[in-house]
C-alpha positions, -999 to +999 in steps of 0.1 A: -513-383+199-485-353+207-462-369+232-448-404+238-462-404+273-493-414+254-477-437+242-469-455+276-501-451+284-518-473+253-491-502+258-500-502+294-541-505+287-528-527+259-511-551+285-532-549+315-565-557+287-544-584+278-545-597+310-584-593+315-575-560+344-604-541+349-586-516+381-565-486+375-542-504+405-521-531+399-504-559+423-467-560+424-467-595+408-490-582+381-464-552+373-435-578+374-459-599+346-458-567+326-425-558+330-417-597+317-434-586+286-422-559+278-385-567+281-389-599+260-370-598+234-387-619+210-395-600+174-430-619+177-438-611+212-428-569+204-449-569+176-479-584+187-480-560+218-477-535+188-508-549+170-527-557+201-524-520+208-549-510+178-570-541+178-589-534+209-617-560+199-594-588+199-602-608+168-570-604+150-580-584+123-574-542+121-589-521+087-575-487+081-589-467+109-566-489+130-538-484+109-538-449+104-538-455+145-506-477+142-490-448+122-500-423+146-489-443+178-454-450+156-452-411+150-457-403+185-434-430+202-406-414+180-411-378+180-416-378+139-445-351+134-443-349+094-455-390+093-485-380+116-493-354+093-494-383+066-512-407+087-541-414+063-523-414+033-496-439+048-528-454+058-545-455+026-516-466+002-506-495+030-539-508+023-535-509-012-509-530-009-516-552+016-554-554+007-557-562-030-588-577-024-604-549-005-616-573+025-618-543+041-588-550+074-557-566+075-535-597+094-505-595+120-490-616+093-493-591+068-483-563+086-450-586+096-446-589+062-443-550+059-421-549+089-394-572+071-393-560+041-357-538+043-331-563+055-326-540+085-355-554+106-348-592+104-333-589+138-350-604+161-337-587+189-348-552+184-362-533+215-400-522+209-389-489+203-370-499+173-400-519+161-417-485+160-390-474+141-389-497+117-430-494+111-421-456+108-393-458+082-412-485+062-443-461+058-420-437+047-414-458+021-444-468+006-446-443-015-443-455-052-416-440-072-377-439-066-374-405-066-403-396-041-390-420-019-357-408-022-371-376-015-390-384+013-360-402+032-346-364+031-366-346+041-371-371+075-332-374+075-332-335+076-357-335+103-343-355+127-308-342+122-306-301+112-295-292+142-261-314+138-261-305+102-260-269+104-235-269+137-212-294+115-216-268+084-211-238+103-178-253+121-162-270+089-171-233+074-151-217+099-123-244+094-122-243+061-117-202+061-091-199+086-069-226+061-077-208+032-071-173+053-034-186+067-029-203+030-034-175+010-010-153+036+017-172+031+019-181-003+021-141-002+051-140+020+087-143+008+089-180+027+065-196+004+097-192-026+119-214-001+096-240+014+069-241-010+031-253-007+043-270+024+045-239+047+013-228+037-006-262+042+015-268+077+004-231+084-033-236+076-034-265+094-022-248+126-050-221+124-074-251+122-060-267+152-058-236+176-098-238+170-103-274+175-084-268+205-099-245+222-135-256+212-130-294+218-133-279+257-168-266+254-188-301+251-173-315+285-178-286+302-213-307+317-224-276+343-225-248+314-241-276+290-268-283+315-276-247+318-282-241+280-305-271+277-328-249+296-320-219+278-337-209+242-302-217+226-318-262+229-341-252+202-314-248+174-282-266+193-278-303+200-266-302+231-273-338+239-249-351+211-223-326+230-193-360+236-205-367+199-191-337+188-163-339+211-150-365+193-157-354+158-133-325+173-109-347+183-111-363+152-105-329+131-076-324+158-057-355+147-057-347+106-044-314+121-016-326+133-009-347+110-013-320+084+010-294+107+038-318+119+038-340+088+046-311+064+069-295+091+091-323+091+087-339+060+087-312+039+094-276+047+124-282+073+141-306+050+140-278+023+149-253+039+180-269+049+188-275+015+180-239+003+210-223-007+229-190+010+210-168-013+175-181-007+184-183+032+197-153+040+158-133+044+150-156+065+185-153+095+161-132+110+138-160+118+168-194+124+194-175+132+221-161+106+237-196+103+215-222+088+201-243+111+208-285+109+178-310+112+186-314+144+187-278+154+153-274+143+137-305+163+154-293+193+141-258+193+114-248+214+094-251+189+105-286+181+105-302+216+069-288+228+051-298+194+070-333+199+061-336+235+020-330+224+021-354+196+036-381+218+008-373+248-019-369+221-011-405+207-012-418+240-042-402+250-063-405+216-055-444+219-067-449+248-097-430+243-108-450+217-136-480+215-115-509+217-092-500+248-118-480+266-140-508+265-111-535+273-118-551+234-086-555+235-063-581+254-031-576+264-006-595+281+000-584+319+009-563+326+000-540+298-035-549+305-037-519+323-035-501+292-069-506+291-101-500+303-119-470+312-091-462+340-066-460+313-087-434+294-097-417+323-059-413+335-042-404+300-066-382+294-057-359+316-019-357+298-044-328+277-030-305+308+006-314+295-010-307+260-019-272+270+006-260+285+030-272+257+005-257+229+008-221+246+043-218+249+048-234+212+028-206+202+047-182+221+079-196+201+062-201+164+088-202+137+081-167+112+062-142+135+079-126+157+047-098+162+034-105+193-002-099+183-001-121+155+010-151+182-029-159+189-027-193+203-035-178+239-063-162+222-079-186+210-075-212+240-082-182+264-116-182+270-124-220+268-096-228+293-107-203+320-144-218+317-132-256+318-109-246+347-139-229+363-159-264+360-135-284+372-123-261+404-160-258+412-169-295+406-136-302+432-154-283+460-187-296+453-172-332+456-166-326+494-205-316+499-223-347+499-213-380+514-238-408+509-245-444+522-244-472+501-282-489+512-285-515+482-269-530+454-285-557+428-279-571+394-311-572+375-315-592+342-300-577+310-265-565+327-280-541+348-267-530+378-285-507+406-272-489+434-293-472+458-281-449+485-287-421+514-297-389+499-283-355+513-310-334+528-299-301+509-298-323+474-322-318+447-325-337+412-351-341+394-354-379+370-338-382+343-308-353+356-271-369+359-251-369+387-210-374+398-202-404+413-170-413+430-161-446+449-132-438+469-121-475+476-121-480+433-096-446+429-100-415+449-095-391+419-121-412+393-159-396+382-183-413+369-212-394+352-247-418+360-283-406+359-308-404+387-342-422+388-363-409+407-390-438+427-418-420+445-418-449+471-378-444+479-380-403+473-357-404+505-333-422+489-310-423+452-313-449+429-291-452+400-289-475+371-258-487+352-251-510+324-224-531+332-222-545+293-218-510+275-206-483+294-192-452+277-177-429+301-168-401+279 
């Protein structure tokens, strides 16, 4: 089996043989039956649809042809082509184990037994895919010896994630050379005798922060994303962990700052104010030919904007995180409205302020006064004009369909559906995700849901949203 669609299609002849169904129709109570079993919960009830998929004759007993099957129907319901490669050796040493007295098949108890064995699967709760999952990993690991096993965890570790791995290396390369580049420049320059390993640490950091400024853009721009996933470019970039790497961004944005602004006025502004006349006087050029106060300094340009962007990015970053997004948190009224997703939604936006502050501190950095050496705007340049270009063309698009609300239900697990006209000239295909605004909750709001598409309704839109863990990012 290649494709999980296969999948489907044994647990469906696995359910529908359960029930004794010999058409290739079914009645809309038998699909609500199947439906019933799928979603339950239960550990037992997942993995006996799982063993029930191999043992097609029923008498509770599979030998290694069937699990060499179990293996390949794990591999293909999760993608991993290296265990179907393996399948009869996986099949083989399982067997081994399980069969010491070479009866020939073994029990649903017995292959529980294998499904339990790492702490990790005692939950009884686990969706069948995880199930899958955890028969995959467990195969993985059947392999005697520590150091094979440790070897083969790699090597499925690698497959499943290179594409993050080599994006992260390549941008914590990048990173890591502009600090060293700006380090090593100004531990060259006459400044580094006055304010020490402080201006070159607050400097590095800076060059590190114009990148993860500009680039933390690129991830929400959705329209340019959904074109690439089409492109050749999905084969070696992730581009459906794009808000993951947002936030890993934002993440490297905020030891950044704390890098830049901590050494700034911790460090190289309190000793430069204690420098004496002699040490000072190269640098008049750059503060002025009086030495500045404290004070002076913090209510430069320079000072102000970089103050006014830490103050919106605390705002913004703490509201964008986990426990106020999701309303974990409760506050008394009324800074309850502190949380929730129209908090983030709201202070996010204070990244406009952000920008426009980060340009003009740039324009005004203390010790350049080259203007092709101020390359704030040239970093951000690019990435602005292309998230500007999203968002001006999402605002026109928002006028061109209107839609009628035709259904909404709450089905069991949290889920809600809403179901609605769809515009003549509008084409999705399932699985794509769309905008959606409701006017009467806040006329300015988006929220990013995906389209199923239901042959008997194509007239119509149906979306699906779970009302117990949304992440609007």
């Amino acid at each position: 089996m290649t494709e999980s669609k296969e999948f489907a299609l044994e647990l469906f002849d696995t359910l529908s043989r359960r029930r004794q169904m010999k058409l290739d129709t079914i009645s809309k109570e038998e699909l609500r039956e199947i439906w019933q079993q799928i979603t339950d919960n239960s550990f037992d009830s997942r993995l006996q649809i799982f063993f029930d998929m191999v043992d097609k004759n029923a008498d509770g007993r599979i030998g290694e042809a069937e699990v060499k099957e179990i293996i390949m129907l794990s591999a293909s319901a999760n993608k991993l082509s290296r265990l179907k490669e393996q399948a009869e050796e996986y099949a083989a040493l399982i067997m081994e184990e399980l069969d010491p007295e070479e009866l020939g098949y073994i029990e649903l108890w017995q292959l529980e037994t294998l499904l339990l064995q790492k702490d990790t699967y005692v939950n009884y709760s686990q969706a069948l895919s995880y199930t899958s999952q955890a028969l995959s990993q467990n195969l993985a690991l059947r392999k005697k010896g520590s150091i094979r096993k440790i070897g083969n965890s790699l090597i499925y570790y690698l497959e499943d994630n290179w594409k993050r791995l080599w994006v992260l290396a390549l941008w914590i390369g990048i990173m890591a050379g502009l600090f060293t580049w700006k380090f090593i420049q100004y531990r060259e320059r006459y400044v580094f005798k006055v304010m020490g390993y402080c201006v070159t640490t607050a400097k590095g950091a800076a060059e590190t922060l114009k990148l993860n400024m500009a680039i933390i853009l690129l991830p929400v721009c959705r329209n340019t994303i959904t074109w690439l996933r089409n492109t050749r470019a999905a084969r070696v970039l992730p581009f459906d962990d794009n808000i993951n790497f947002h936030k890993t961004i934002a993440a490297a944005i905020v030891v950044g700052v704390i890098l830049h602004a901590g050494n700034h006025l911790v460090c190289d502004f309190p000793r430069l104010i204690r420098s004496s006349e002699e040490m000072y006087t190269p640098l008049g050029i750059y503060f002025g030919e009086t030495k500045p106060t404290y004070l002076a300094l913090i209510k430069g340009v320079e000072g102000v904007t970089g103050i006014i962007m830490v103050v919106c990015m605390i705002i913004a970053f703490t509201l964008a995180t986990r426990w106020f997004r999701r309303s974990l948190v409760k506050l008394p009224k009324p800074f309850d409205k502190l949380t929730g997703f129209n908090a983030f939604w709201y202070s996010h936006h204070l990244f406009a302020i952000v920008y426009v502050a980060l340009i003009v501190h740039g324009q005004f950095v203390y010790l350049i006064r080259v203007w092709y050496r101020k390359s704030t705007w040239m970093y951000l340049a690019v990435p602005v004009c292309l998230y500007l270009g999203e968002r001006i063309l999402r605002f026109f698009r928002s006028g061109s369909y209107a839609v009628r609300l035709l259904k909404v239900a709450i089905y069991p697990g949290n889920v809600l559906t809403l179901q609605m006209t769809k515009p003549a000239t509008f084409r999705y295909k399932s699985g794509q995700y769309m905008f959606v605004q409701c006017p009467a909750v806040s006329p300015f709001e988006w929220y990013v849901v995906a389209v199923h598409l239901w042959p008997s309704i194509i007239a119509e839109l149906c979306v699906l949203v779970s009302t117990s863990r949304i992440d609007n990012t």
